[in-house]
PDB file as gemmi writes it, atoms N, CA and C in Angstrom:
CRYST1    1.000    1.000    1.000  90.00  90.00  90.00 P 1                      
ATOM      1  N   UNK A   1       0.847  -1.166   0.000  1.00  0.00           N  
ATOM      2  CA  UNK A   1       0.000   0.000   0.000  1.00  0.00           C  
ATOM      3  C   UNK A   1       0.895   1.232   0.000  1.00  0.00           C  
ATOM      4  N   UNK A   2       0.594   2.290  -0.802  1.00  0.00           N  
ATOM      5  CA  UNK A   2       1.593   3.453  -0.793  1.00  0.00           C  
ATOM      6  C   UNK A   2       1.358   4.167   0.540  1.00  0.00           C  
ATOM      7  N   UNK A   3       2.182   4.915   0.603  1.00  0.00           N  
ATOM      8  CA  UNK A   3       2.778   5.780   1.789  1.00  0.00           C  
ATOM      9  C   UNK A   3       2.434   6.963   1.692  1.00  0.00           C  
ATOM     10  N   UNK A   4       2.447   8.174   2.489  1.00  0.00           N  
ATOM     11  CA  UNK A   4       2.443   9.740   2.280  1.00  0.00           C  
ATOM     12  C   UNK A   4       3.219  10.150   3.456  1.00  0.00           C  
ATOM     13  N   UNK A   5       3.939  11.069   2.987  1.00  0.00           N  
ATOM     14  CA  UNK A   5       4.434  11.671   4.636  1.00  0.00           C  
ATOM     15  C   UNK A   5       4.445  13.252   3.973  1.00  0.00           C  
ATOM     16  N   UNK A   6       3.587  13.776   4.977  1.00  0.00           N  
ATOM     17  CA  UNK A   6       3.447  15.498   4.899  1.00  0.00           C  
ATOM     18  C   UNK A   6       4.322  16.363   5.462  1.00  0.00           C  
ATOM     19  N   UNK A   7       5.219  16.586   5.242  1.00  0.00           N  
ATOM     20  CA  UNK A   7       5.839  18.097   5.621  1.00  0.00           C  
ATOM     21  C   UNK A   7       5.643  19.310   6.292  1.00  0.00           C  
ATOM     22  N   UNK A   8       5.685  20.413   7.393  1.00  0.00           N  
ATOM     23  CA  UNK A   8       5.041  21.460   7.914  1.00  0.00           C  
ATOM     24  C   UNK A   8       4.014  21.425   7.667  1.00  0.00           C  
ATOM     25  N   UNK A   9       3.602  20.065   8.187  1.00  0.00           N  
ATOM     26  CA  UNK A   9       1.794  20.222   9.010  1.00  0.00           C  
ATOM     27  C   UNK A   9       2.016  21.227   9.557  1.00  0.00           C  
ATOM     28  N   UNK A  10       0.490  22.386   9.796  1.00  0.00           N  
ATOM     29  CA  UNK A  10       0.402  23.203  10.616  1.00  0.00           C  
ATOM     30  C   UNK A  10       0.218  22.558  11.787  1.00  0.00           C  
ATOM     31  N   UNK A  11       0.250  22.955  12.846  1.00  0.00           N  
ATOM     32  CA  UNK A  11       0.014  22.893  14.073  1.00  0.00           C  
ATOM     33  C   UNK A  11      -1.454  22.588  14.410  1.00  0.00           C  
ATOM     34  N   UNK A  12      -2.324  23.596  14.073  1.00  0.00           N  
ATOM     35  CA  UNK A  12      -3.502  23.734  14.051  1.00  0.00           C  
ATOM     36  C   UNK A  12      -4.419  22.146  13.364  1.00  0.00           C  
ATOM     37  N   UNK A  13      -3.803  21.772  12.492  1.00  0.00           N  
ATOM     38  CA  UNK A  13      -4.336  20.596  11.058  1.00  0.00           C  
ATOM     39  C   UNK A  13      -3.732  19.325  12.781  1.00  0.00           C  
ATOM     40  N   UNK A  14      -2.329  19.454  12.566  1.00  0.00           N  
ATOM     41  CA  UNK A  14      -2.154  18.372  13.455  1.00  0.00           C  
ATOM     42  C   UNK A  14      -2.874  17.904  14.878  1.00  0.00           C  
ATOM     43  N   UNK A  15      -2.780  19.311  15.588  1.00  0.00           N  
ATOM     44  CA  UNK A  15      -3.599  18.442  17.059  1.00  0.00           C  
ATOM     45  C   UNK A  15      -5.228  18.719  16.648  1.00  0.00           C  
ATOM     46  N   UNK A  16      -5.992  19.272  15.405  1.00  0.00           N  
ATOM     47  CA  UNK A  16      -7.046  18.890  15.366  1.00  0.00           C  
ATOM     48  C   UNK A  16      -7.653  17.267  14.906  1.00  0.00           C  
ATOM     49  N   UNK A  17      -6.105  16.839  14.104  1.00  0.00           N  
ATOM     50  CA  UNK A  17      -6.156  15.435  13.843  1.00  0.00           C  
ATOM     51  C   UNK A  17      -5.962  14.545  14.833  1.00  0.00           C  
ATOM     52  N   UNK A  18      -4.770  14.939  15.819  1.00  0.00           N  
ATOM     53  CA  UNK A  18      -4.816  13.955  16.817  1.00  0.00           C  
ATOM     54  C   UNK A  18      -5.913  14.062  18.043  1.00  0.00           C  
ATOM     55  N   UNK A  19      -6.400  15.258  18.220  1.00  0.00           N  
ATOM     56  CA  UNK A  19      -7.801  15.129  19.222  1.00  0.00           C  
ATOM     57  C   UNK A  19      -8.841  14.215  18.785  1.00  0.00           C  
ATOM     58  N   UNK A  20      -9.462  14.685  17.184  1.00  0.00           N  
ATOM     59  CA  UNK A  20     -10.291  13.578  16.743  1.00  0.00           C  
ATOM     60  C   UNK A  20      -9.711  12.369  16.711  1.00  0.00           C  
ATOM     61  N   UNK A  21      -8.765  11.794  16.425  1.00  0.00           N  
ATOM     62  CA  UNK A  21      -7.910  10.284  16.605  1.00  0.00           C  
ATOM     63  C   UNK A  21      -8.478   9.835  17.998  1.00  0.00           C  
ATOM     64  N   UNK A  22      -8.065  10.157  18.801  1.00  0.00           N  
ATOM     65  CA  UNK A  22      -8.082   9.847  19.928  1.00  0.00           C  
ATOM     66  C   UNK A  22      -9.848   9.705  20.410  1.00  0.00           C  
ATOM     67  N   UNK A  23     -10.587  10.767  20.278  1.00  0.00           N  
ATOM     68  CA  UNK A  23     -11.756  11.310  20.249  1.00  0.00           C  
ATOM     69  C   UNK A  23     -12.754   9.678  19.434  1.00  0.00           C  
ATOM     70  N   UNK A  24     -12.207   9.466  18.250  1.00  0.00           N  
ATOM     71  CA  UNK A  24     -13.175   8.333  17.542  1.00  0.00           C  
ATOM     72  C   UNK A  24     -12.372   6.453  17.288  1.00  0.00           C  
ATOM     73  N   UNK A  25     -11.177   6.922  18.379  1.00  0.00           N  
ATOM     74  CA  UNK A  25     -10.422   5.140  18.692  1.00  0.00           C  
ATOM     75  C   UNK A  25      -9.868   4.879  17.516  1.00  0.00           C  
ATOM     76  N   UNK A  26      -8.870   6.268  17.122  1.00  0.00           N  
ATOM     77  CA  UNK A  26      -8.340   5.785  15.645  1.00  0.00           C  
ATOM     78  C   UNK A  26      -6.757   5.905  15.793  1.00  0.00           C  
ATOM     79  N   UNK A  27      -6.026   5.343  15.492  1.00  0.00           N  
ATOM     80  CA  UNK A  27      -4.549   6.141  14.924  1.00  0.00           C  
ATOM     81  C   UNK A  27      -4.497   7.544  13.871  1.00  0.00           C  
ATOM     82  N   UNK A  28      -3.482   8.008  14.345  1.00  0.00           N  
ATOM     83  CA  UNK A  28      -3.009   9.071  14.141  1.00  0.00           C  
ATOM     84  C   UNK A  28      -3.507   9.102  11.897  1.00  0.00           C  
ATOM     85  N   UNK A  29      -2.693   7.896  11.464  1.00  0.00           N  
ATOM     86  CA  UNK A  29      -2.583   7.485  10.671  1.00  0.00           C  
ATOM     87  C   UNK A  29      -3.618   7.428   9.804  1.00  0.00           C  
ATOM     88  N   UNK A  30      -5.060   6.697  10.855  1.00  0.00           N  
ATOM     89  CA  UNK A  30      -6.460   6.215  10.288  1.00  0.00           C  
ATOM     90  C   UNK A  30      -7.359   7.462  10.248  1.00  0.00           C  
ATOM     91  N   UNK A  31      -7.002   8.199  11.404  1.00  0.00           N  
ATOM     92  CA  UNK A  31      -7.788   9.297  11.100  1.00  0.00           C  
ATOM     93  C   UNK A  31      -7.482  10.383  10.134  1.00  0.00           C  
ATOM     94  N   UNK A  32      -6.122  10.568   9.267  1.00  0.00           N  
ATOM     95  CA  UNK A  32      -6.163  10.939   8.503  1.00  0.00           C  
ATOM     96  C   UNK A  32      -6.313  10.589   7.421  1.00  0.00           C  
ATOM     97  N   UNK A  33      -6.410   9.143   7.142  1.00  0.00           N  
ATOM     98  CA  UNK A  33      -6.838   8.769   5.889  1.00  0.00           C  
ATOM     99  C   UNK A  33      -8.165   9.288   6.203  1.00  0.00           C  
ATOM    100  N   UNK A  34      -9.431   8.976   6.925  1.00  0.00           N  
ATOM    101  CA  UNK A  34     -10.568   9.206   6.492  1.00  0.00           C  
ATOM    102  C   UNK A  34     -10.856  10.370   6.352  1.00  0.00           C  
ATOM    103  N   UNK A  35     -10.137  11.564   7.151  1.00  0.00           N  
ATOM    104  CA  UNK A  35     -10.163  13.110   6.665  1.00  0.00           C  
ATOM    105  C   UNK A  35     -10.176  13.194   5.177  1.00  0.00           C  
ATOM    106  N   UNK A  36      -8.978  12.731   4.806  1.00  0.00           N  
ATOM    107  CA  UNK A  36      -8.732  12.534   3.310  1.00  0.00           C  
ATOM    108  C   UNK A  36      -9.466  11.712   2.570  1.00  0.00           C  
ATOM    109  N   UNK A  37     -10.533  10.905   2.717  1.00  0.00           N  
ATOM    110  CA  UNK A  37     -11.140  10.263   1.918  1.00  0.00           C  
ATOM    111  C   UNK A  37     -12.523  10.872   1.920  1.00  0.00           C  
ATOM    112  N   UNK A  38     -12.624  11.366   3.133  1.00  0.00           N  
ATOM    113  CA  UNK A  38     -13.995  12.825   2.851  1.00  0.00           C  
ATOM    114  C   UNK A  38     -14.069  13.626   2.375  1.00  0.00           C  
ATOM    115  N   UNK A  39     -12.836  14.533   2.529  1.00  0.00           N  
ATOM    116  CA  UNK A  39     -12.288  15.489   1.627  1.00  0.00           C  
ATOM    117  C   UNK A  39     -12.470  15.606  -0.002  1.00  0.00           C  
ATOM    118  N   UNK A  40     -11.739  14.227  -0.204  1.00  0.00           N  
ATOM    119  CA  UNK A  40     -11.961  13.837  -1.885  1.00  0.00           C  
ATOM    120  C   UNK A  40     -12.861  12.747  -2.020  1.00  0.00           C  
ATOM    121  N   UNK A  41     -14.056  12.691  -1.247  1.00  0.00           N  
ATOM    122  CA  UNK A  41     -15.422  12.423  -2.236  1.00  0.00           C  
ATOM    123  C   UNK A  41     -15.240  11.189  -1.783  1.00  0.00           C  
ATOM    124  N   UNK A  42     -14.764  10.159  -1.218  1.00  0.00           N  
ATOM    125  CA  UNK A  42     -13.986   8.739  -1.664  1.00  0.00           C  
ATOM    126  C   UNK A  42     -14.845   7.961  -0.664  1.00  0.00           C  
ATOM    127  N   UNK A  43     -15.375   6.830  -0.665  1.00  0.00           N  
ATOM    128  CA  UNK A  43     -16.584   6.321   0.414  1.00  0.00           C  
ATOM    129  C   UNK A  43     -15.209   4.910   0.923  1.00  0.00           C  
ATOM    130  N   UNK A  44     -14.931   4.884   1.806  1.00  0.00           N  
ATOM    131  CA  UNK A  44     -14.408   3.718   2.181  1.00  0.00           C  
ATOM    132  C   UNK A  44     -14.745   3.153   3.942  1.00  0.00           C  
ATOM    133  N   UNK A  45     -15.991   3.018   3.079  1.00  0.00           N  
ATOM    134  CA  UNK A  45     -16.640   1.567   4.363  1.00  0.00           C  
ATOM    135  C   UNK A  45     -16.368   0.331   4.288  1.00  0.00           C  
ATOM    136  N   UNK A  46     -16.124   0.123   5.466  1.00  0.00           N  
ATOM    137  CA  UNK A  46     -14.917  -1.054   5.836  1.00  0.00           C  
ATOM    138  C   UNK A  46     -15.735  -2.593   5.233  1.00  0.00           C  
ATOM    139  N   UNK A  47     -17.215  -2.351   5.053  1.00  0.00           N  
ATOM    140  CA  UNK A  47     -18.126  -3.368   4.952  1.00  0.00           C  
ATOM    141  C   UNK A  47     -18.196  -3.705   3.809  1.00  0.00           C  
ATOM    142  N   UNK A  48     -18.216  -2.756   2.871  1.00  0.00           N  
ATOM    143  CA  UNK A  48     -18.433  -2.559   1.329  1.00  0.00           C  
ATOM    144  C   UNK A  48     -17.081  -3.447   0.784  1.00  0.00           C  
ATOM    145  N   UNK A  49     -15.835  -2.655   1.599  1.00  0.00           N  
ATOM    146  CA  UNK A  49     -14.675  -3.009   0.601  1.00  0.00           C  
ATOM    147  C   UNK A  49     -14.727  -4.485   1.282  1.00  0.00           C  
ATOM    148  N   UNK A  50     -14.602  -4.812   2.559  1.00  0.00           N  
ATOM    149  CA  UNK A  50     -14.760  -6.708   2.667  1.00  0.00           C  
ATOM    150  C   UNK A  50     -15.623  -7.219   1.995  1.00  0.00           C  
ATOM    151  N   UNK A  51     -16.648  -7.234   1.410  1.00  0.00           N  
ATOM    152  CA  UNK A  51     -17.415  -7.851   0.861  1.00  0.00           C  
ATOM    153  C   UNK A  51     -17.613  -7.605  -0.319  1.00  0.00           C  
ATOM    154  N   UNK A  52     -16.758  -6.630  -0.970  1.00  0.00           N  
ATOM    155  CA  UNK A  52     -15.737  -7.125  -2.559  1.00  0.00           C  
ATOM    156  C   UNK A  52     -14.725  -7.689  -2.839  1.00  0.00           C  
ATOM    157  N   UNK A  53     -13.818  -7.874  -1.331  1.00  0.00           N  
ATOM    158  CA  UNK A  53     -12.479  -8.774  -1.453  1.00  0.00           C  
ATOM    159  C   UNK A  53     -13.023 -10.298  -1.460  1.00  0.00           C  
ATOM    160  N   UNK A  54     -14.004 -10.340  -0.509  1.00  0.00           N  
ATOM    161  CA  UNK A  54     -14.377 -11.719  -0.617  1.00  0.00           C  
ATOM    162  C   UNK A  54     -15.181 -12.035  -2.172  1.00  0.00           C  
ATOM    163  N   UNK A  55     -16.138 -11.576  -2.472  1.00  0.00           N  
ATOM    164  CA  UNK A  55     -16.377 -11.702  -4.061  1.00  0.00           C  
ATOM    165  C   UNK A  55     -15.083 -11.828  -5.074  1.00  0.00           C  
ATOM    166  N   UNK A  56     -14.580 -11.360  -4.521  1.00  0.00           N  
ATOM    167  CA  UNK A  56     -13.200 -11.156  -5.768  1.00  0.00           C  
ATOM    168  C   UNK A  56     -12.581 -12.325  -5.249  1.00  0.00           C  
ATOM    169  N   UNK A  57     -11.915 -12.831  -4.217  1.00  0.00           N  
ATOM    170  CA  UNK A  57     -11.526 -14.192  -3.682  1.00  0.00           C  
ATOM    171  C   UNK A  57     -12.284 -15.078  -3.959  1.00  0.00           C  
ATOM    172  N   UNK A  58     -13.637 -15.683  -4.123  1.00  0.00           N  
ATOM    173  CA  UNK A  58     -14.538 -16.500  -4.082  1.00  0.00           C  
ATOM    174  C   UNK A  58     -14.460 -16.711  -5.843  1.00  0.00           C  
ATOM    175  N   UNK A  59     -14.483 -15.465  -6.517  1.00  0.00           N  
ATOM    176  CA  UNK A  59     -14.518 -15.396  -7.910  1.00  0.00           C  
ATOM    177  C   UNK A  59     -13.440 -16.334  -8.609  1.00  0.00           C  
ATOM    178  N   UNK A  60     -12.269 -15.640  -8.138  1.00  0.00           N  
ATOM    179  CA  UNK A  60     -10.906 -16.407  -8.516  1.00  0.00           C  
ATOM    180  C   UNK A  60     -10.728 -17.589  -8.113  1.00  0.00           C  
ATOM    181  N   UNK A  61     -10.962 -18.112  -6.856  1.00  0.00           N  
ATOM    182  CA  UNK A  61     -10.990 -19.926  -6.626  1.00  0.00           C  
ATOM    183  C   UNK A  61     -11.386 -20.356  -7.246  1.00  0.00           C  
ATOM    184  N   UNK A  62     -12.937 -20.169  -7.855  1.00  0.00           N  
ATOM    185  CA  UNK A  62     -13.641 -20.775  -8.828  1.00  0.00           C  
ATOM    186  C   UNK A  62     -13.281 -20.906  -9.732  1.00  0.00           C  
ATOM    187  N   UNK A  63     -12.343 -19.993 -10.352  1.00  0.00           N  
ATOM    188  CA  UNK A  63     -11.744 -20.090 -11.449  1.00  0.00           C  
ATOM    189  C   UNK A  63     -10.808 -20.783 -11.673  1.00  0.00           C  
ATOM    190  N   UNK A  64     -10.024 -21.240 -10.587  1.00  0.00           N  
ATOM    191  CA  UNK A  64      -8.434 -22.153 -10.435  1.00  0.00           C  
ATOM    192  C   UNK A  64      -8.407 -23.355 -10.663  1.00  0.00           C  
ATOM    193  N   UNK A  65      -7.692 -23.617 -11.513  1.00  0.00           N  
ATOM    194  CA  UNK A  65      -7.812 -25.240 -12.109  1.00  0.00           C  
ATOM    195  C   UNK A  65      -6.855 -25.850 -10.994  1.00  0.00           C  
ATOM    196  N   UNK A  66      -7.388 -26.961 -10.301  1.00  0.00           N  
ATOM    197  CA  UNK A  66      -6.308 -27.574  -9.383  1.00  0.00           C  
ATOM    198  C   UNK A  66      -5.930 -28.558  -9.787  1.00  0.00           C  
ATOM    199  N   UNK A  67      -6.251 -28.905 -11.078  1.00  0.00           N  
ATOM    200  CA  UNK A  67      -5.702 -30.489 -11.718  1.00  0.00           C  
ATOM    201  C   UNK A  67      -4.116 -30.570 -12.126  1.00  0.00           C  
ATOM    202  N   UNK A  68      -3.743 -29.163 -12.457  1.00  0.00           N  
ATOM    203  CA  UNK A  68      -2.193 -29.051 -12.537  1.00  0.00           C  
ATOM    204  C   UNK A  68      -1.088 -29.391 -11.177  1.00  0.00           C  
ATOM    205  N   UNK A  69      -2.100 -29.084 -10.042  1.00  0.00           N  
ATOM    206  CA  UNK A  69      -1.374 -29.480  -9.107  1.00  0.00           C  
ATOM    207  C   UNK A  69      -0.745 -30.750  -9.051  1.00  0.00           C  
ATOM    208  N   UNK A  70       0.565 -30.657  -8.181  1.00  0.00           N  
ATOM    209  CA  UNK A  70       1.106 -32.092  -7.707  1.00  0.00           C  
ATOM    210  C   UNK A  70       0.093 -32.461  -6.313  1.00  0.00           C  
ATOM    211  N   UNK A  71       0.011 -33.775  -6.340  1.00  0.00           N  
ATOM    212  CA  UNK A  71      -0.420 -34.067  -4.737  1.00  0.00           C  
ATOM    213  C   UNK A  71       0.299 -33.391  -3.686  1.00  0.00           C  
ATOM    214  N   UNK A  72      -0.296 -33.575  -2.116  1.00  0.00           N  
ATOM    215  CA  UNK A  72       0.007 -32.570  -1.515  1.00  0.00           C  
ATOM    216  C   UNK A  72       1.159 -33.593  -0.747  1.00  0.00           C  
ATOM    217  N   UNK A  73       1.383 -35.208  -0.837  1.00  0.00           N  
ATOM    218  CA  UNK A  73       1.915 -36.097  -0.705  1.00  0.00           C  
ATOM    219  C   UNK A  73       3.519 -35.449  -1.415  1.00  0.00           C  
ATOM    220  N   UNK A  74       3.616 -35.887  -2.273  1.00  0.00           N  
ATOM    221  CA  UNK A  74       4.533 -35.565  -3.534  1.00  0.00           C  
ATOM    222  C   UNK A  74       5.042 -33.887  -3.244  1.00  0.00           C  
ATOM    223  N   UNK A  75       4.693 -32.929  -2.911  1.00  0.00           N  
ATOM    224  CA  UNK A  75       5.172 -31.717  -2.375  1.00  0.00           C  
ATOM    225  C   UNK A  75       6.140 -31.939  -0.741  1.00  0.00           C  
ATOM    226  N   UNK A  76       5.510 -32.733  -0.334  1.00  0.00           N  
ATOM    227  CA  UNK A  76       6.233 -32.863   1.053  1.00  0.00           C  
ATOM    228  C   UNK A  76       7.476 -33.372   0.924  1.00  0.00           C  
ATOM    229  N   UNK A  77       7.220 -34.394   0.146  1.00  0.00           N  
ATOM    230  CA  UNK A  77       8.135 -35.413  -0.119  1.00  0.00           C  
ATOM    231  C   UNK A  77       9.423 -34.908  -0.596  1.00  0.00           C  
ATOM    232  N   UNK A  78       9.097 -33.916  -1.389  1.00  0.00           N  
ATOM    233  CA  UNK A  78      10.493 -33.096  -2.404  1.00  0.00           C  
ATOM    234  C   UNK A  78      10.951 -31.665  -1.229  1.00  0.00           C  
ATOM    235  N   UNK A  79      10.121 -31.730  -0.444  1.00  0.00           N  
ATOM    236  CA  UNK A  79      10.505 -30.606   0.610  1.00  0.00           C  
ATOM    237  C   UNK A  79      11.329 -31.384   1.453  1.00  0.00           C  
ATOM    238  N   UNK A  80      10.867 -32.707   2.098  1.00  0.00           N  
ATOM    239  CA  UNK A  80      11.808 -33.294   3.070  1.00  0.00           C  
ATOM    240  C   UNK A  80      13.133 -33.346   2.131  1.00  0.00           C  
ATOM    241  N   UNK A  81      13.388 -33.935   0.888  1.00  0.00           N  
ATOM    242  CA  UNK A  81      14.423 -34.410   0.695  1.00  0.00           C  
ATOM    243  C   UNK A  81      15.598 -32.957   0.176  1.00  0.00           C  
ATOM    244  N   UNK A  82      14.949 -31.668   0.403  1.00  0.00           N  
ATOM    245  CA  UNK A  82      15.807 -30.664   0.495  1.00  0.00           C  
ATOM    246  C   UNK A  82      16.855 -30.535   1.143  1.00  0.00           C  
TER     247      UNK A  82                                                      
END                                                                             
């Protein structure tokens, strides 16, 4: 996941971020992402995005051919003899 690190935060921006942090049981960190994801329009409910990772996980298994696999016998086997 990318990174940001801000430069001469004001003062003012910062302990209004860390009062609300503290204020709604967030990190320093979390509460500014969601500042920033209000800011720019951006909806990230925690419910929505789990229950597209799992669609998207559920999607792709279905899709996985496991016949290419080796047995799970035959994997061990070439691991012990490492």
């Amino acid at each position: 996941m990318p990174s940001l690190q801000v430069r001469d935060l004001p003062e003012q921006i910062f302990l209004r971020l860390r009062r609300d942090a503290e204020k709604e049981h967030r990190s320093f960190s979390q509460q500014a992402i969601v500042v920033l994801s209000r800011g720019l329009g951006i909806d990230l409910n925690p419910q929505q995005r789990r229950r597209e990772l799992i669609e998207k996980i559920v999607s792709e298994r279905l899709s996985f051919d496991t016949s290419s696999l080796p047995a799970p016998e035959t994997l061990i086997r070439q691991d012990r003899q490492r």
